[in-house]
N, C-alpha and C positions, 0 to 999 in steps of 0.2 A: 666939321667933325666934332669939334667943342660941343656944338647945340646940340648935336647928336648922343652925345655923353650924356650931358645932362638928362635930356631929355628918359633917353634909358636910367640913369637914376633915379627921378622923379619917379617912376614910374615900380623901381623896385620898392619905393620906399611905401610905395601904396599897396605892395603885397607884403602878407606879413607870413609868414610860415608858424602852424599853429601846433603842431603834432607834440613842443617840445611842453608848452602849458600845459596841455591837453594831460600828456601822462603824468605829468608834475602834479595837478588836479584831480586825477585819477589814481592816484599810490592808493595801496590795500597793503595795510601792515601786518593784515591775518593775524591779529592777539589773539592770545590763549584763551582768553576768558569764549565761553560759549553764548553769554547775552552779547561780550560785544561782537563778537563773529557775526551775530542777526544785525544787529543793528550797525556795523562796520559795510557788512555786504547791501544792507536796503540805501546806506548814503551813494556806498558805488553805484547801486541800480540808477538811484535818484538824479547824480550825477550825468549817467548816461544818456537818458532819458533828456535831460537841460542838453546836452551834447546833441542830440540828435537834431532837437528844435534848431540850436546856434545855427548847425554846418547845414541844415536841411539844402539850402542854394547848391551846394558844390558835392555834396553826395549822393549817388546811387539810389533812385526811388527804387528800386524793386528792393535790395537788400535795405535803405533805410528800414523799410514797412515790413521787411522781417526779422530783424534787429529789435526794434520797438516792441512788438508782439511778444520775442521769448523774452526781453528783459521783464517787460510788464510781467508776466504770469509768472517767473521767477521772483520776483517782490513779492505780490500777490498772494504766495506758495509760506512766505514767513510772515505775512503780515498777523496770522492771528496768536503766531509764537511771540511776535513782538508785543501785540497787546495784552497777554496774559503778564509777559515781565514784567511791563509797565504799570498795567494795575495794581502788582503784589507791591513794587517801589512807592506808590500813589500812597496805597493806606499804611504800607512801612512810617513815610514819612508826616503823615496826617494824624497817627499816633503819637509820634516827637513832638508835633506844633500845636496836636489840643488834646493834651492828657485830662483834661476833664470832659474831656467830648465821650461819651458812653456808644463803643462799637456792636452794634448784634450782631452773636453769636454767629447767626447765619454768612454773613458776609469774612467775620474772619474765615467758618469753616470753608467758604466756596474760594475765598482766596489762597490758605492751604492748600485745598485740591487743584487746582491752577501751579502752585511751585512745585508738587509731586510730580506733575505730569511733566514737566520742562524736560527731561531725560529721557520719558518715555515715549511711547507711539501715542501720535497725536492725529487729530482730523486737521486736512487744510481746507484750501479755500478749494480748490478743487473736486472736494471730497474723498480723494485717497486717503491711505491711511501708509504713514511710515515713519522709522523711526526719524525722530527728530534731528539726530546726528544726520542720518543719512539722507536726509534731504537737504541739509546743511552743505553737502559735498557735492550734492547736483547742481543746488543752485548757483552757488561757488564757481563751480568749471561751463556753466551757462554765462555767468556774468562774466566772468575773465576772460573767456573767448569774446565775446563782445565788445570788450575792451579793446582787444589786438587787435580785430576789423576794422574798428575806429582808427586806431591808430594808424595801422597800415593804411587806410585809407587818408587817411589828414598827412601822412606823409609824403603824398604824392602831388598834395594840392598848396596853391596857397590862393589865399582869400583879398581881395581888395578891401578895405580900411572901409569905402564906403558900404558895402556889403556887412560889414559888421556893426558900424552906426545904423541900418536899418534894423539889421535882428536887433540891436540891443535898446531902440524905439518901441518896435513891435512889441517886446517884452514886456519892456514898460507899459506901455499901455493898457496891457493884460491883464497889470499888477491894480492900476490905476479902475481898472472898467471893475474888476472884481472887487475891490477895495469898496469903491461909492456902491458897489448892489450888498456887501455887507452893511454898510451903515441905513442900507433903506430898509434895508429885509429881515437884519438884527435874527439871523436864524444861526444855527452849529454849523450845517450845509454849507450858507452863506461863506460863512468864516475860514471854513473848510477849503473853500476853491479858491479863498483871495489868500489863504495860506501855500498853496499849493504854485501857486502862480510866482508869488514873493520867494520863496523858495529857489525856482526856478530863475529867477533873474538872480538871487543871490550868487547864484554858482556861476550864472552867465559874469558878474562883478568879478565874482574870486579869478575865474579864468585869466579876465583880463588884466587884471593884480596882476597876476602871474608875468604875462606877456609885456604888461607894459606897467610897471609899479610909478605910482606918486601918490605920493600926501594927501590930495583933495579926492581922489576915489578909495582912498582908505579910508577916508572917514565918512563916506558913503557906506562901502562896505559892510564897516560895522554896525550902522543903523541899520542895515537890511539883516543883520543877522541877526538884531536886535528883535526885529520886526518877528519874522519867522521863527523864532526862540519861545517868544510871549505867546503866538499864536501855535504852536507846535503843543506848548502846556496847554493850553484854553481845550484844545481838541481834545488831549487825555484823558483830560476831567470828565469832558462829555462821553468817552469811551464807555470806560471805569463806570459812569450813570447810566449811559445804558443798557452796561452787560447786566448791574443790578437789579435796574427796575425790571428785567426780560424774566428774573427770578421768580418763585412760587412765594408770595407775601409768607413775610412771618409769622410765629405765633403773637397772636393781639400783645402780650404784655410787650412785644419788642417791637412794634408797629411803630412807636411813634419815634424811638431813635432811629431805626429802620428811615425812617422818611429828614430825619434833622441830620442823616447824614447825607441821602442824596441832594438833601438841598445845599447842604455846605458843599460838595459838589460844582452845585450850578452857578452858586455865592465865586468860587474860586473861577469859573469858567467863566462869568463874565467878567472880572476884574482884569485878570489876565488880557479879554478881549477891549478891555478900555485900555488897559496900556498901551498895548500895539496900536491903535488907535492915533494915541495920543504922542506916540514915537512917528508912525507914519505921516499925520498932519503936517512933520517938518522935513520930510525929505521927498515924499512923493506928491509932487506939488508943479504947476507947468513951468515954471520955471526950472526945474530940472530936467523934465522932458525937451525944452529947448536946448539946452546946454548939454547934451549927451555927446554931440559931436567934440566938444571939449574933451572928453572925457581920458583921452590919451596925453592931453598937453600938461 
């Protein structure tokens, strides 16, 4: 009977009940401000999206795969409200850190026109057209429903430990595969998917913070958010250059700042991607990937 105890314990200890991180992960504080509601609701989607990867084993393919579908085109639906804020924020602050840098005319005006429109009826990825509040409120009750699925569904399961050192291998490795095709291929795209990847294992890290906190995956942790932070700026810069260069060229007299700015630009795009870089060489490393089983102790 003893052996038998144990043995049933043994066995609970290797399931872990995940539904309570999961929402704890998942909080949507809905602030007032309306940039961060965009960019509040694309962390939930982002979030979700790392969620679905995680639990993919022990949830529902049919609704996974429709889950996946409406969160994506709900992101999707704000991404390009997200990038007009971000580029107005970009040269806000590009004008604090080089007041002797000479902006054309042009670019202030097109960025203007970009914060005018924040409020108003804008084009999405989609190609509808509505206002920007009110997509704000769809996409919202698209994502928060998807949240409850999730969770209703993670609350019915629990997951074995080994099942979670493999997702959190596979992840890794993701990070790892796309990391060395940026270093060979030194392109934005590049940078792009081994950002997007890094990302995504971050939140898989945060979660398990959650679930199972200590000291040595915190300071993991925060190198990966360090990682995805650098590479998160690297990509904006590249935005912001190439909503510009997509522009009708200047008048000649403003040609050549026109061009010394998208180069500072590309100046600040690669810096950024040497950081990250240079942050990732010391955490994603096979020695880490052996040691991921550790990762709760």
């Amino acid at each position: 009977m003893e052996k038998l105890t144990r043995r049933i314990s043994k066995q609970q200890e290797s399931l872990n009940l995940w539904d309570t991180a999961s929402k704890d992960l998942l909080k949507w504080k809905n602030p007032e401000s309306f940039a961060e509601q965009i960019h509040d609701l694309r962390v939930l989607g982002k979030k979700l999206r790392a969620l679905y990867y995680f639990f993919k084993p022990i949830l529902d393919c049919r609704l996974l795969e429709k889950e996946k579908h409406r969160v994506k085109m709900a992101m999707s639906s704000l991404g390009s409200i997200r990038d007009s804020h971000v580029s107005i924020d970009i040269l806000r602050k590009i004008k604090k850190d080089y007041p002797q840098l000479i902006i054309p005319n042009k670019i202030d005006r097109f960025l203007e026109e970009q914060s005018l429109e924040w409020n108003q009826s804008q084009s999405f990825s989609n190609g509808d057209k509505m206002d920007a509040s009110k997509k704000l409120v769809s996409v919202m009750e698209v994502l928060l429903e998807a949240k409850e699925k999730l969770l209703s569904q993670l609350s019915k399961r629990a997951i074995e430990k080994k099942i979670i050192l493999e997702r959190l291998t596979k992840g890794f490795k993701a990070v790892k595969k796309t990391m060395e095709k940026a270093i060979e291929e030194e392109s934005a795209d590049s940078f792009h998917r081994w950002r997007l990847k890094t990302k995504r294992f971050y939140y898989l890290l945060d979660l398990c913070m959650r679930q199972n906190n200590s000291k040595g995956l915190s300071k993991v942790l925060k190198k990966f958010k360090q990682i995805e932070q650098l590479l998160g700026q690297a990509h904006d810069f590249h935005v912001l250059a190439s909503f510009l260069t997509q522009l009708k060229p200047p008048k000649e007299g403003q040609n050549k700042s026109f061009k010394n700015f998208v180069l500072l630009l590309d100046t600040l795009e690669k810096e950024k991607e040497k950081k990250a870089l240079s942050v990732a060489k010391k955490v994603v490393t096979a020695d880490f990937e052996k040691n991921i089983q550790h990762i709760f102790n």
